[in-house]
Every structure is written in structure tokens, then in C-alpha cells.
Steps between C-alpha positions, in 0.01 A plus 500: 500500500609846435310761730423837312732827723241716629768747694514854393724772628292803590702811606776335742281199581460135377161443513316112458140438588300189557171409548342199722122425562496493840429770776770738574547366891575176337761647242672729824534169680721353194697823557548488855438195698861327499298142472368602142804729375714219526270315253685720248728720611640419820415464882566827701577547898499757715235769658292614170396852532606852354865590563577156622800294276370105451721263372389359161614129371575536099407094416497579144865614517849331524542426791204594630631828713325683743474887453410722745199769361349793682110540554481822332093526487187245629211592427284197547348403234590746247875586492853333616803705399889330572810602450830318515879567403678179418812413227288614189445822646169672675126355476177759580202265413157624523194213480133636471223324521129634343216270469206531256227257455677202734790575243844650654732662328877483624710810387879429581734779487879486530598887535824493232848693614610429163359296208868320452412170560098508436605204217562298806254606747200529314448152381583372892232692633269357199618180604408544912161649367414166317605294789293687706200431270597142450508470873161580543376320225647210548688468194821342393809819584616601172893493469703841525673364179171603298505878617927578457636567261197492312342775634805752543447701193105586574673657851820658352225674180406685744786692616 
């Protein structure tokens, strides 16, 4: 399978939406509870709230490191904002949540210093997106090998 980029770089900001039937208390829960994040992302620890730092588990990663990220904004069940500085350089990510008709719409935004290595991070954050969705659907995880390089150029286009 080859899944279709659906980033798109908006001022400073990577921006990647998608959509689940399900209420948006359901969809928050995927975001925050540590139980269901590690279903695709990773288990956290630590004391969740704003200004706190939580340790977060990579498991898609070599190696599967643990990063430390900072609770920038929780605003139950609308908006979580992180940030984190690690090897690759700073992270401000900005998740809202809207629902419309038992449909809610995910709007993740990683706030760009630089669009130097968008090639690179712009088909990972596709790729954590889909596991997210294939998490709660209950589908087969698709393989990072589908999203780079294949989807570099649609990233780097738009710099």
C-alpha cells in the first residue's frame, strides 16, 4: 500500500488532519491516557498536567528511547500542546480536537524553526497519524517503509 501525503506547510507550521467517527472524549483518551498512546506511539509516565515534563517511550524507534516532553497546554478535551528538544533539534506540537456530527477532527501542528529537514519529518508524522488510526480501528500497522522516502518530495515542494 502506498498512503496518499496529506501534510501541508502553512506559514511556519506542518499541519496533518484526521478524522475518526467517534466522540471527541474518546479520540482525547487515544491522546492522553498512557494505556491507549502506547497502542501507537508509546507509553508515557509521569504527573500529566500543564507545565509538567512526562517521559514518553518512542516504540516505533531504534531503540526504542525515552524522551522527556513538556505539558505545554491541556485543555481537556479540546487541545494538548508539547514541546521537546532532543538530537534533531526542538519539537512545539499542537493537537486539536473539534467534533461535528459524532465525527472528530484531529488537527496536528508541529510549529517549524526551520523547514530544513521537513523531507524527513513530514512523512514520520504521516506515519504516527496512520498508526494512530490503525490503532483504533483495529487494522494491520502499515510499515514506515511505505511513507519515506516516498513521500519526501510532497514535504520538501513546499518549502
Amino acid at each position: 500500500m502506498s498512503p496518499t501525503p496529506t501534510g501541508r506547510i502553512l506559514g511556519g507550521d506542518l499541519v496533518l488532519t484526521r478524522s475518526f467517527r467517534a466522540p471527541v472524549d474518546d479520540v482525547w483518551a487515544s491522546l492522553t491516557d498512557p494505556e491507549r498512546t502506547a497502542r501507537w506511539f508509546g507509553p508515557w509516565k509521569g504527573d500529566g498536567g500543564p507545565g509538567n515534563t512526562i517521559q514518553v517511550q518512542m516504540v516505533q524507534e531504534e531503540g526504542r528511547p525515552w524522551m522527556d516532553m513538556t505539558i505545554d497546554a491541556c485543555e481537556p478535551p479540546r487541545r494538548l500542546a508539547l514541546s521537546a528538544v532532543d538530537d534533531y533539534g526542538s519539537w512545539h506540537l499542537d493537537m486539536v480536537l473539534t467534533e461535528t456530527g459524532g465525527v472528530t477532527e484531529l488537527r496536528f501542528t508541529q510549529h517549524l524553526s526551520g523547514t530544513e529537514n521537513v523531507g524527513e519529518v513530514g512523512p514520520g508524522w504521516e506515519y504516527y497519524l496512520d498508526l494512530l488510526v490503525a490503532s483504533r480501528d483495529g487494522t494491520p500497522f502499515p510499515s514506515f517503509d511505505d511513507y519515506y522516502p516516498a513521500m519526501k518530495d510532497h514535504f520538501e515542494s513546499q518549502r
